[in-house]
PASEBA-1860 file (N, C-alpha, C; in nm, 3 decimals):
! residues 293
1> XXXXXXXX> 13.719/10.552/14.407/13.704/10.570/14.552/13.562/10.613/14.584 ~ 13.507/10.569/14.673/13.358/10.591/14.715/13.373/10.726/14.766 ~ 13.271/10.790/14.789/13.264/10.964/14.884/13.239/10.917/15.004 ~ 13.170/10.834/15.060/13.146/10.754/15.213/13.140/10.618/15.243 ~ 13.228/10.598/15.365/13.221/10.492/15.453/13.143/10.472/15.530 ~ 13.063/10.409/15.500/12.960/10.372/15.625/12.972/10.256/15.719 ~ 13.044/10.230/15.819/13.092/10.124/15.934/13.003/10.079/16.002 ~ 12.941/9.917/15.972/12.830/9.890/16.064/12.898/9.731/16.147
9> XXXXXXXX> 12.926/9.772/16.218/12.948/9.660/16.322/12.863/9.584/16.372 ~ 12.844/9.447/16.336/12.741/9.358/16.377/12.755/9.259/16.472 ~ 12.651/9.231/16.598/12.672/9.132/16.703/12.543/9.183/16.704 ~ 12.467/9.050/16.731/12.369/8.982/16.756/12.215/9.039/16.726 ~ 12.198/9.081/16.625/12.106/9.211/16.594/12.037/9.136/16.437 ~ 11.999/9.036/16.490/11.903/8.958/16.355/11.751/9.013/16.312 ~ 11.715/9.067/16.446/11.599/9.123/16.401/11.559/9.265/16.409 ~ 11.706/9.327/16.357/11.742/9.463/16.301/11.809/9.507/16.255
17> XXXXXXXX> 11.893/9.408/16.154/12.007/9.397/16.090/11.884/9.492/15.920 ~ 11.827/9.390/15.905/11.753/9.402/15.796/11.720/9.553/15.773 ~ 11.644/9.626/15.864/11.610/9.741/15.856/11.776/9.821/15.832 ~ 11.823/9.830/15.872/11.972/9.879/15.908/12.025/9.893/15.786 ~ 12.006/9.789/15.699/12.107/9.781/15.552/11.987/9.844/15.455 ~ 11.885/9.827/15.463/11.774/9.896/15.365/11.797/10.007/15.361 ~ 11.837/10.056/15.527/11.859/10.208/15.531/11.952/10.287/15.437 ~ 12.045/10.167/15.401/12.190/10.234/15.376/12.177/10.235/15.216
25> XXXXXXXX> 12.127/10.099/15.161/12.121/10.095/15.018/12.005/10.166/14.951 ~ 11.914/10.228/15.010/11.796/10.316/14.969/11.838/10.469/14.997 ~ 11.957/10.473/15.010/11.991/10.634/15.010/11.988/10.728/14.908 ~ 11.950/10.833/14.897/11.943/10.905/14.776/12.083/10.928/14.719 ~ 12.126/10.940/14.799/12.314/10.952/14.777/12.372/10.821/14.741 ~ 12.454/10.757/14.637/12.425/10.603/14.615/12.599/10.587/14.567 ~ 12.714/10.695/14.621/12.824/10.696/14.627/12.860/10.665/14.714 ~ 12.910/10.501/14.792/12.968/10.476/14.928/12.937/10.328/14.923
33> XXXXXXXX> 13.041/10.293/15.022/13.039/10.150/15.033/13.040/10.135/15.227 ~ 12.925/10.048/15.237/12.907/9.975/15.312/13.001/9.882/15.415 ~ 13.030/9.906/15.476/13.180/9.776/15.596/13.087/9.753/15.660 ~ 13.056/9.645/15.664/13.004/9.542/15.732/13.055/9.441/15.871 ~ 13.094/9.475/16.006/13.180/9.421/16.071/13.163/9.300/16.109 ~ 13.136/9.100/16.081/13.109/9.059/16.146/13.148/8.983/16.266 ~ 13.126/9.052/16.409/13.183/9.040/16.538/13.141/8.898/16.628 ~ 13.148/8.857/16.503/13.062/8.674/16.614/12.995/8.712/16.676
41> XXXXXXXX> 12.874/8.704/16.645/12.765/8.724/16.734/12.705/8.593/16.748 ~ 12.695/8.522/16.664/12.661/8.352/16.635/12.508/8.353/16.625 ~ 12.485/8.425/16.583/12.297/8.421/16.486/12.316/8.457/16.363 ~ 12.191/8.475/16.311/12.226/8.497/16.129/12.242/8.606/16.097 ~ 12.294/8.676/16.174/12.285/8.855/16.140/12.361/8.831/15.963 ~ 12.455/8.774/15.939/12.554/8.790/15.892/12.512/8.755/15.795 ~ 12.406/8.609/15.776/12.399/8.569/15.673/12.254/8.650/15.592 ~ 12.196/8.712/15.715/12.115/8.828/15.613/12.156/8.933/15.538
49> XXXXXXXX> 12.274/8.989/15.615/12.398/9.097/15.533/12.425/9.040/15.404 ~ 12.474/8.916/15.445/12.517/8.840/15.314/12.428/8.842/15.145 ~ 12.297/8.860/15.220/12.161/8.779/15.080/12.194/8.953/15.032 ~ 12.157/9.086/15.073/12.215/9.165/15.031/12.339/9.195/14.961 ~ 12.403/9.132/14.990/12.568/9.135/14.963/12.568/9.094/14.818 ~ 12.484/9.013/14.799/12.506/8.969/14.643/12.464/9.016/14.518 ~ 12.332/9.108/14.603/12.325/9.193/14.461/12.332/9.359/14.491 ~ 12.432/9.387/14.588/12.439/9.480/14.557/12.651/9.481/14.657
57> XXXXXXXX> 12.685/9.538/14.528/12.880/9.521/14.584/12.865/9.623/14.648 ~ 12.830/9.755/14.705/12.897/9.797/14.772/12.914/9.854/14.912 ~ 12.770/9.685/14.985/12.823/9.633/15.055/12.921/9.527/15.084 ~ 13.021/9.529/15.177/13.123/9.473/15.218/13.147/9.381/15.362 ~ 13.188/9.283/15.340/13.142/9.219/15.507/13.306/9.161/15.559 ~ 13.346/9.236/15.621/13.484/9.215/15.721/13.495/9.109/15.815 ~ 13.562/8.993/15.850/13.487/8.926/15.948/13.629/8.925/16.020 ~ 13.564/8.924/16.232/13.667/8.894/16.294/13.674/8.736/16.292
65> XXXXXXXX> 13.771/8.652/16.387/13.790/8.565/16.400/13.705/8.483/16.507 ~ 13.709/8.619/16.600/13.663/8.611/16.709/13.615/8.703/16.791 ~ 13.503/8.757/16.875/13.437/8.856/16.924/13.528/8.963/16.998 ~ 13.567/9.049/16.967/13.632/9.171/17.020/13.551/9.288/17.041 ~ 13.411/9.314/17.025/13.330/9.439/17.091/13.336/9.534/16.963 ~ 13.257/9.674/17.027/13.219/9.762/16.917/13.340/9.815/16.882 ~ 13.416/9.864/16.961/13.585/9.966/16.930/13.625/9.890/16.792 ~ 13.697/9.751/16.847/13.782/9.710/16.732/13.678/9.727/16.619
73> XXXXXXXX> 13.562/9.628/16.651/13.493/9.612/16.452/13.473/9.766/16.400 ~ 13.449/9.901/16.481/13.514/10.005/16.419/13.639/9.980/16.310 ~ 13.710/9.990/16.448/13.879/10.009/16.369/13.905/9.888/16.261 ~ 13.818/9.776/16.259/13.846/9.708/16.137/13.845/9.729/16.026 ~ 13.684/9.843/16.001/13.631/9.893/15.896/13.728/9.983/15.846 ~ 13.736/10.069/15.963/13.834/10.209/15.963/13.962/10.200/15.844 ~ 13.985/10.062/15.897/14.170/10.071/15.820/14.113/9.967/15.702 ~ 14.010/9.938/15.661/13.949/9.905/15.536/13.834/10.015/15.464
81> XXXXXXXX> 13.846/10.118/15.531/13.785/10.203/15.453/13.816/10.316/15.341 ~ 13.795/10.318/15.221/13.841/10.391/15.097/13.780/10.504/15.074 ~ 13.635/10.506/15.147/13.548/10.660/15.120/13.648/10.816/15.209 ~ 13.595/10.895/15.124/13.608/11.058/15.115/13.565/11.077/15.328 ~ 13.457/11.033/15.359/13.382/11.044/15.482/13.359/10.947/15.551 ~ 13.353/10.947/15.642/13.324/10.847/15.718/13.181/10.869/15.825 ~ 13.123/10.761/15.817/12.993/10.770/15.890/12.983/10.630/15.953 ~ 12.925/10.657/16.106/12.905/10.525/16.182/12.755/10.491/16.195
89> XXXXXXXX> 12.714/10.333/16.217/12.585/10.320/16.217/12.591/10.193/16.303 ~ 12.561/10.199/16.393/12.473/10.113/16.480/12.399/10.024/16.424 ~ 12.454/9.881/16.394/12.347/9.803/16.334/12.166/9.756/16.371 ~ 12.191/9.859/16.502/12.025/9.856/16.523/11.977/9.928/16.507 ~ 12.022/10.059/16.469/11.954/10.188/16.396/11.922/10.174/16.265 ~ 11.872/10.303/16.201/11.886/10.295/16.061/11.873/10.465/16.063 ~ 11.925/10.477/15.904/11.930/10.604/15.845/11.854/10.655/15.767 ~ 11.796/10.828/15.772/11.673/10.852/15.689/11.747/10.858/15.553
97> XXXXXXXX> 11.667/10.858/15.430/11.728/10.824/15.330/11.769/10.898/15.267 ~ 11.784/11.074/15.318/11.865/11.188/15.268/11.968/11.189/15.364 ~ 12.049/11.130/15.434/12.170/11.106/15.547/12.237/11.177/15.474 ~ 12.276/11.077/15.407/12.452/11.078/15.280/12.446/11.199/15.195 ~ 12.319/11.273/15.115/12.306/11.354/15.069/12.368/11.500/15.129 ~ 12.242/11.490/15.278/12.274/11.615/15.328/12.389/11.648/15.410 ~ 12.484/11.529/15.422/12.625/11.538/15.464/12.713/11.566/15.331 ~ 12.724/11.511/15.254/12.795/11.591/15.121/12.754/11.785/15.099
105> XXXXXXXX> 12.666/11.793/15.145/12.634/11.915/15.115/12.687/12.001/15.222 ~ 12.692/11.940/15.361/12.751/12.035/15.461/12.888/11.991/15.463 ~ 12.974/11.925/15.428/13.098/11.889/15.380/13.121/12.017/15.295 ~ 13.037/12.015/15.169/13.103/12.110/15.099/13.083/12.228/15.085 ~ 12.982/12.248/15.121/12.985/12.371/15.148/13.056/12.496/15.246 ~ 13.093/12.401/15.407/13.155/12.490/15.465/13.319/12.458/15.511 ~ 13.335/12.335/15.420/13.487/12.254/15.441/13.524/12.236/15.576 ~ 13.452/12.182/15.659/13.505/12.150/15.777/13.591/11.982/15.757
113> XXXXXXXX> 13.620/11.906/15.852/13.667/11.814/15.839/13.511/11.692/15.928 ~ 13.467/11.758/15.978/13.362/11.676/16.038/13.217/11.773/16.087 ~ 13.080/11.688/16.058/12.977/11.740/16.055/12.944/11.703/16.183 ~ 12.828/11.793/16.243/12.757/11.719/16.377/12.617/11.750/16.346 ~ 12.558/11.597/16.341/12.415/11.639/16.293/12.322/11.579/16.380 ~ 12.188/11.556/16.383/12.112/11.508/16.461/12.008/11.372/16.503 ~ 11.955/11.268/16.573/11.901/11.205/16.589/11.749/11.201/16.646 ~ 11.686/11.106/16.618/11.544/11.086/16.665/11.599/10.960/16.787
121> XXXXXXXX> 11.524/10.965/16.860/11.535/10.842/16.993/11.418/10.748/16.892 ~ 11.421/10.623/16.921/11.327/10.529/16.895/11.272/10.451/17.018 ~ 11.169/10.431/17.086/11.161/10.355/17.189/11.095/10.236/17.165 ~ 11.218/10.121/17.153/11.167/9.987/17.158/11.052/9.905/17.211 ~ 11.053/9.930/17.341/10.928/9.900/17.417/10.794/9.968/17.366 ~ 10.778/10.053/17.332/10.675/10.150/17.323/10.643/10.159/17.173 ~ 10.705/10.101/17.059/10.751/10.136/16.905/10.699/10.270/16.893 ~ 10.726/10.373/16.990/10.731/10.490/16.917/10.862/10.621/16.920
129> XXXXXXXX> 10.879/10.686/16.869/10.981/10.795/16.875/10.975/10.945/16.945 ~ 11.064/10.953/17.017/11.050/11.074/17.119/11.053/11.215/17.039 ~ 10.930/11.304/17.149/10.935/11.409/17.002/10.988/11.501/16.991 ~ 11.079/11.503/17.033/11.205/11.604/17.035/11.362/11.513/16.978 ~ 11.409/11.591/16.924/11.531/11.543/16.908/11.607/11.498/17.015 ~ 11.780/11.427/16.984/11.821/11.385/17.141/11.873/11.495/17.179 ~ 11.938/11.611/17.070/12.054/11.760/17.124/11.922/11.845/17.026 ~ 11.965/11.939/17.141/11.876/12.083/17.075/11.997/12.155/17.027
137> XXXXXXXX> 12.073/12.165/16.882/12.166/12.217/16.853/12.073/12.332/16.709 ~ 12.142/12.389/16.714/12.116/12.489/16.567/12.222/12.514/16.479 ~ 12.234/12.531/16.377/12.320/12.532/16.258/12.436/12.642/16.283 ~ 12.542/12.572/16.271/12.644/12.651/16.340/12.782/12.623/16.312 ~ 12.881/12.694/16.299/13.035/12.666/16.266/13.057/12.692/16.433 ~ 13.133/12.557/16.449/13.136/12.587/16.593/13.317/12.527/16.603 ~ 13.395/12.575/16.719/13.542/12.550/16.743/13.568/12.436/16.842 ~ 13.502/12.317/16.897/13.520/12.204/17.005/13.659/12.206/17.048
145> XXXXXXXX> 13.662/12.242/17.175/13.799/12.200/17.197/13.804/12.119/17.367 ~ 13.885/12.035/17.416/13.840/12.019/17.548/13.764/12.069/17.658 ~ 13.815/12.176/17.632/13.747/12.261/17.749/13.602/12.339/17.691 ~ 13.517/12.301/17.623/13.428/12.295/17.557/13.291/12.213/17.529 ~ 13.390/12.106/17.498/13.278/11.937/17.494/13.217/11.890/17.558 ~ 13.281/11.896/17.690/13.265/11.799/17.785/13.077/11.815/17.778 ~ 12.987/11.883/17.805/12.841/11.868/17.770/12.814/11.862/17.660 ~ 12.872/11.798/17.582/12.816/11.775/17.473/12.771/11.611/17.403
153> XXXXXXXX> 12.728/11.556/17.350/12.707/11.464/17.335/12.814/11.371/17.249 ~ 12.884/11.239/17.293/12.993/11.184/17.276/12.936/11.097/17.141 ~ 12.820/11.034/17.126/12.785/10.955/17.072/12.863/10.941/16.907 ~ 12.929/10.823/16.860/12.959/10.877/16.736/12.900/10.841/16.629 ~ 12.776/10.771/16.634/12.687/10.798/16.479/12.630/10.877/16.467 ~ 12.629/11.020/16.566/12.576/11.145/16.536/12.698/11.260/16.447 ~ 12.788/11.218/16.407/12.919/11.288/16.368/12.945/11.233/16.243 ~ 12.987/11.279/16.164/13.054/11.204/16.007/13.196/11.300/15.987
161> XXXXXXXX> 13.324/11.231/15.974/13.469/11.284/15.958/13.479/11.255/15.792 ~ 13.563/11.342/15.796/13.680/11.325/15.666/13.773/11.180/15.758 ~ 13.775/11.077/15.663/13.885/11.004/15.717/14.014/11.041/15.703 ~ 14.030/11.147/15.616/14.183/11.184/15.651/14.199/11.237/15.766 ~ 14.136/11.310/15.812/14.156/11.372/15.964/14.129/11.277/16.032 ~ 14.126/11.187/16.010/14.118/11.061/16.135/14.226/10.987/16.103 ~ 14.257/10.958/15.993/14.425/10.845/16.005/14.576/10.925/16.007 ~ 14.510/11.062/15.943/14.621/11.207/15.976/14.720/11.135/16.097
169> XXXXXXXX> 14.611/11.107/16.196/14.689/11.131/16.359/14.679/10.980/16.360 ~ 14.616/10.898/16.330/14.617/10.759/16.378/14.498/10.735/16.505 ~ 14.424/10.801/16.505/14.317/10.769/16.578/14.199/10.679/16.588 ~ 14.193/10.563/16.706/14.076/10.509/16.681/14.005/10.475/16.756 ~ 13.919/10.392/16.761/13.852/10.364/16.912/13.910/10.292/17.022 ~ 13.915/10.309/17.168/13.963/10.210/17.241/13.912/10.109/17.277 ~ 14.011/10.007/17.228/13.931/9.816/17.222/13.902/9.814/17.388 ~ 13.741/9.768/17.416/13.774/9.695/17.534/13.703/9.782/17.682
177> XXXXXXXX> 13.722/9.923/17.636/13.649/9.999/17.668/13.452/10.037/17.650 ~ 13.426/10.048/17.808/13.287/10.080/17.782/13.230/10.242/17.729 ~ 13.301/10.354/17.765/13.272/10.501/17.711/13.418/10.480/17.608 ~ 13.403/10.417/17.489/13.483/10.464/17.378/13.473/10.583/17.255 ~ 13.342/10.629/17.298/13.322/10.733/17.218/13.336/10.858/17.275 ~ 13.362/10.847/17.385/13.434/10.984/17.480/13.544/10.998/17.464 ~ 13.645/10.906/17.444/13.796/10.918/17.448/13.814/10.972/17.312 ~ 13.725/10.895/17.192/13.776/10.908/17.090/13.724/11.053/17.015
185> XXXXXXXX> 13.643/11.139/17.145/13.555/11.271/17.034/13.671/11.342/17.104 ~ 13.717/11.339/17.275/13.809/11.440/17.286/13.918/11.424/17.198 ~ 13.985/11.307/17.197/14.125/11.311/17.091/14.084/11.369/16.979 ~ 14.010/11.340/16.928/13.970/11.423/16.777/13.959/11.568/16.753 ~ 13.883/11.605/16.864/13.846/11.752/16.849/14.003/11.826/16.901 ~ 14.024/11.755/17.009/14.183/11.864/17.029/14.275/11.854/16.917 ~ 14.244/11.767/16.831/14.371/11.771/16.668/14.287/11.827/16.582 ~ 14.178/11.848/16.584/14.089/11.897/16.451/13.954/11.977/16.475
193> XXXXXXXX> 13.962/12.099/16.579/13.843/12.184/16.637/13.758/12.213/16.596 ~ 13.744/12.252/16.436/13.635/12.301/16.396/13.567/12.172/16.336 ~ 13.422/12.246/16.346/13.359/12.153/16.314/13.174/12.231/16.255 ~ 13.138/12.162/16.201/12.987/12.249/16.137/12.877/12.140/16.176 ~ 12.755/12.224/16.273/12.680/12.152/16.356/12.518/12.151/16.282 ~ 12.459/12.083/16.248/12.381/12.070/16.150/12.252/12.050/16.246 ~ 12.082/12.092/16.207/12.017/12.035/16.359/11.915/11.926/16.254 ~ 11.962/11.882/16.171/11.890/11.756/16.093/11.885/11.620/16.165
201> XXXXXXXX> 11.814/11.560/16.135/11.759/11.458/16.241/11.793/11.352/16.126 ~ 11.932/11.256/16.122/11.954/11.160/15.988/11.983/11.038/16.025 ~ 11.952/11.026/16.168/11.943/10.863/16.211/11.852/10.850/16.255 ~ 11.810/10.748/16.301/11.696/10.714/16.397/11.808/10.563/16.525 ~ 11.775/10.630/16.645/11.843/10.556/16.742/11.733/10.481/16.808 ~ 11.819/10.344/16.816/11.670/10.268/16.868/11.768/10.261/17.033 ~ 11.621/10.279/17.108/11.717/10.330/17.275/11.589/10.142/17.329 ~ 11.688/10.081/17.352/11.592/9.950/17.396/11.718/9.859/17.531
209> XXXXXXXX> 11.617/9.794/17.636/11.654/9.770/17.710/11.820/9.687/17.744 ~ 11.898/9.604/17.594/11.984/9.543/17.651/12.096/9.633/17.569 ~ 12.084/9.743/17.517/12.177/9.842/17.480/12.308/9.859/17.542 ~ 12.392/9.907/17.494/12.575/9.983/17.562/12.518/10.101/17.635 ~ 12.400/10.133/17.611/12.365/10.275/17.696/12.293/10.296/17.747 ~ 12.211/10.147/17.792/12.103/10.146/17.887/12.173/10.095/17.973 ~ 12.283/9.977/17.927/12.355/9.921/18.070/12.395/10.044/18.097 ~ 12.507/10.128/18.048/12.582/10.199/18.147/12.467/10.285/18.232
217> XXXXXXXX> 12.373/10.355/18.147/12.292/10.448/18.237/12.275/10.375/18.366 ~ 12.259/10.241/18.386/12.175/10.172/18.484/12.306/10.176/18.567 ~ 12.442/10.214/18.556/12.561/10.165/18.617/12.607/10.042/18.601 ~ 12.596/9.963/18.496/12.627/9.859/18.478/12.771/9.890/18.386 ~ 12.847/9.881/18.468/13.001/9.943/18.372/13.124/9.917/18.476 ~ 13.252/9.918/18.412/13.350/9.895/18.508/13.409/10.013/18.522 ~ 13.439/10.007/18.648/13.490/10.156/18.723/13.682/10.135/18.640 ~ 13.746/10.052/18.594/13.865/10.074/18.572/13.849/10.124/18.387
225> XXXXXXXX> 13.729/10.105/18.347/13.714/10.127/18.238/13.677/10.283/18.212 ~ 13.645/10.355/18.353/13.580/10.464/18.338/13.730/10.532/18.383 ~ 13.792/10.511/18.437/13.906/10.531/18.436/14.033/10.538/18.349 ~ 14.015/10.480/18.322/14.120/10.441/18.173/14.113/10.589/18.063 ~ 13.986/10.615/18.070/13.995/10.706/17.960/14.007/10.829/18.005 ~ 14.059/10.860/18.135/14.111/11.018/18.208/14.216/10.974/18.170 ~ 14.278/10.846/18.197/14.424/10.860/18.176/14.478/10.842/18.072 ~ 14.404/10.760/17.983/14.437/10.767/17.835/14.471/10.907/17.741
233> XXXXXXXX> 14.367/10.993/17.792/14.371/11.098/17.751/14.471/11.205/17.801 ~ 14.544/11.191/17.932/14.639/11.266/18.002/14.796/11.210/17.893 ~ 14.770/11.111/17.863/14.952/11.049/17.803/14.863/11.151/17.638 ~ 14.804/11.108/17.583/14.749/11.162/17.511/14.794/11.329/17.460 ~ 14.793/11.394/17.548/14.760/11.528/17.592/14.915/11.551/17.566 ~ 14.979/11.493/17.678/15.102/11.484/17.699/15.181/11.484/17.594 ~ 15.151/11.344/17.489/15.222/11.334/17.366/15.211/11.462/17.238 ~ 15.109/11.532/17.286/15.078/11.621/17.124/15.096/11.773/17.163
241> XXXXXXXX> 15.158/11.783/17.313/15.249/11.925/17.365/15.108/11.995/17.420 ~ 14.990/11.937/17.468/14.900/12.015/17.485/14.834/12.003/17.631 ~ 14.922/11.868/17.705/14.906/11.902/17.856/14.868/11.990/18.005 ~ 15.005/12.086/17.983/14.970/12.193/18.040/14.815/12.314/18.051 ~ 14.807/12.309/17.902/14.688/12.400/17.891/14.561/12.304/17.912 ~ 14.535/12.156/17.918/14.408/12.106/17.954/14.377/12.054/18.086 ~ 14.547/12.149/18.168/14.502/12.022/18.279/14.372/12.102/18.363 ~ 14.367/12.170/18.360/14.187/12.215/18.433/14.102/12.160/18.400
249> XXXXXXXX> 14.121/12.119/18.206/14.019/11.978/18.187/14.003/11.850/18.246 ~ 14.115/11.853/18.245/14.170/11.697/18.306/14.130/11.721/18.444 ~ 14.143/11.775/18.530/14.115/11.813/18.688/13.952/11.743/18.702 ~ 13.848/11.887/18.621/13.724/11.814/18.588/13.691/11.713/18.541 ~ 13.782/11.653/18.472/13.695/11.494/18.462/13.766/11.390/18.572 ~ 13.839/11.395/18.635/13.867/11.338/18.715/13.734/11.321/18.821 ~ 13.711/11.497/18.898/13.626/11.509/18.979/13.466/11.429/18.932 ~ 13.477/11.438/18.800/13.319/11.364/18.778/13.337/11.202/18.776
257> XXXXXXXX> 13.478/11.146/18.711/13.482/11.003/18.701/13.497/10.987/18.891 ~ 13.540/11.013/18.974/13.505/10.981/19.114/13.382/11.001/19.179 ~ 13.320/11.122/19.097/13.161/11.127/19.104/13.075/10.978/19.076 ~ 13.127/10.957/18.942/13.045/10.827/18.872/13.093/10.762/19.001 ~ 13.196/10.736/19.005/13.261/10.586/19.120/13.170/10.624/19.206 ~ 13.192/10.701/19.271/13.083/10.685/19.425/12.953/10.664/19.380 ~ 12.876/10.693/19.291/12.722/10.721/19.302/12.655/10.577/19.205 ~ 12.792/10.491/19.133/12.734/10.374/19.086/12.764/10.228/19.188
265> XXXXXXXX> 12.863/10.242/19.288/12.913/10.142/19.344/13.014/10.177/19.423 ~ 13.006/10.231/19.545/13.126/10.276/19.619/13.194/10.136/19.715 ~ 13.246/10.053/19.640/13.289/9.933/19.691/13.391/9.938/19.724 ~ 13.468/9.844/19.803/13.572/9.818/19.825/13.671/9.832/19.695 ~ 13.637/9.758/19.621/13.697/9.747/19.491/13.701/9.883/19.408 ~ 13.571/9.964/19.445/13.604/10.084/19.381/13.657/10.183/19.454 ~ 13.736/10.174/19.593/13.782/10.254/19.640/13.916/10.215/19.601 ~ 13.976/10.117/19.595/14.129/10.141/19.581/14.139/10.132/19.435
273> XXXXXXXX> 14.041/10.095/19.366/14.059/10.209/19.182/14.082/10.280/19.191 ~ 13.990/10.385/19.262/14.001/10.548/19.277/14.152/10.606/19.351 ~ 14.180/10.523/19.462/14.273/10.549/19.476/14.411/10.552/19.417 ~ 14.436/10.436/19.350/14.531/10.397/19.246/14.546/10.537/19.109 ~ 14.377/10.539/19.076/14.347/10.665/18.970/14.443/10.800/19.006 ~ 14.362/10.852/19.118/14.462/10.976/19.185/14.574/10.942/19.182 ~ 14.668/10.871/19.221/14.810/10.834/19.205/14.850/10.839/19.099 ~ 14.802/10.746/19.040/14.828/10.740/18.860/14.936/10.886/18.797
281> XXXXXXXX> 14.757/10.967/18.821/14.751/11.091/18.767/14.847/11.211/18.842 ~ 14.856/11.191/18.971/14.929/11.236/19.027/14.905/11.360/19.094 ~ 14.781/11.344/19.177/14.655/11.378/19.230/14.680/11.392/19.328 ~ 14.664/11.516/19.450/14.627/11.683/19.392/14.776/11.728/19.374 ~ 14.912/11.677/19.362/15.009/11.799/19.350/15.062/11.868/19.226 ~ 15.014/11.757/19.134/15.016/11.841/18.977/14.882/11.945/18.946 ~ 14.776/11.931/19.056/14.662/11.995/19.030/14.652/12.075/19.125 ~ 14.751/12.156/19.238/14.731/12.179/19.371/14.689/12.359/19.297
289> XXXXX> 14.760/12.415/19.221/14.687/12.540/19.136/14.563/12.581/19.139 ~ 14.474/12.487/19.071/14.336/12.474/19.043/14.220/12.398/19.169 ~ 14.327/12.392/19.225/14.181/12.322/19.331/14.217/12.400/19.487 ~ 14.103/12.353/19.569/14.091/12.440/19.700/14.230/12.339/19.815 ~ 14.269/12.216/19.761/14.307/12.128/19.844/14.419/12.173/19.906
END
């Protein structure tokens, strides 16, 4: 069994695929196998993975049939993954080459089930790197719990799990969804709180114009998608007896996902989302406690 999974989901990233896998097979740490997702992207990403692939096994290349987005080629890897840890990578990033090292070491040393460590921004346009980290965090055993996170950064190639605490509960990303790494850090942290926060800088994020996180910054996102994951997380909540005590969480993200709605597109279309949303949820008389209404 390998000590780490490293999950790289690929669509359309030919001329940063290359850097990406150098990253992974030049690690000082040289226990882990590689998942390789390929998500039809229909360029050669795949077949450069591939020229790697042959001389070295333990990369691995998963292929869909057909393009399903970042969530699933996660969860493809996920339920093909055999390593001790799990680590995500952005096939347009890459990793410094003590990553894997200095995550075995904060693994074992303070037995948490998941690390939180740190990134460099890369700016595409500019080829240079911002000089500050993206989180100003300091080394820390820290307890995440809903009512906690919410400012904190969702991103998940800044995090590395024990995959047992991730198939424990059956958790994975939501297919289809544009903020899938929000749904999937709250579910996690409310089944598995602690966590050890590291302020090492072991990716490098390339932040470039046709990104998942330049569209959304720009508001380029669907309002039922931003939605989905208040309510995903309310049945959620619901199912694991822990409802009652988050609904003040739940209250607040409501108030900010109607925030987002108004301030990216207050359309027609996004008014009777919103409206439908409140209903859904059942908005304000399960929340009439906590609010002024």
């Amino acid at each position: 069994m390998p000590e780490f999974s490293i999950i790289i989901p690929v669509y359309k990233v030919e001329i940063y695929i290359k850097q990406c896998i150098e990253s992974v097979i030049n690690q000082t740490h040289e226990d882990f196998e590689a998942l390789v997702v390929d998500d039809c992207g229909g360029d050669n990403s795949i077949s450069i993975v591939e020229e790697y692939a042959k001389n070295d096994k333990r990369i691995k290349i998963l292929h869909h049939k057909s393009n399903q987005g970042l969530a699933e080629a996660r969860n493809t890897a996920l339920k093909a993954a055999k390593g001790k840890y799990i680590v995500c990578l952005d096939s347009d990033d890459w990793l410094n080459t003590y990553c894997l090292s200095t995550l075995k070491t904060a693994f074992e040393k303070h037995k948490t089930t998941s690390v939180w460590f740190n990134a460099r921004k890369y700016f595409e346009n500019t080829h240079s790197f911002q000089s500050a980290p993206i989180n100003n965090q300091s080394e820390k055993l820290m307890t995440l719990t809903p009512d906690n996170i919410a400012g904190c950064s969702d991103f998940t190639w800044i995090k590395a799990y024990t995959r047992e605490s991730i198939q424990k509960y059956n958790l994975n990303w939501p297919k289809g969804l544009t903020f899938e790494d929000g749904e999937f850090y709250f579910k996690y942290f409310t089944l598995n709180p602690d966590t050890y926060m590291i302020p090492d800088c072991l990716i490098n994020y390339r932040y470039r114009d046709d990104s998942i996180v330049r569209r959304a910054n720009r508001g380029d996102v669907k309002m039922a998608d931003v939605f989905d994951v208040v309510k995903h997380l309310r049945e959620f909540w619901i199912e694991h007896g822990v409802y009652d005590k988050y609904k003040p969480t739940l209250l607040k993200l409501i108030q900010n996902r109607i925030r987002m709605a108004k301030n990216l597109n207050w359309s027609k279309e996004n008014i009777k989302l919103s409206n439908q949303f409140l209903k859904d949820l059942k908005y304000p008389e399960e929340f009439i406690k906590y609010t002024d209404v």
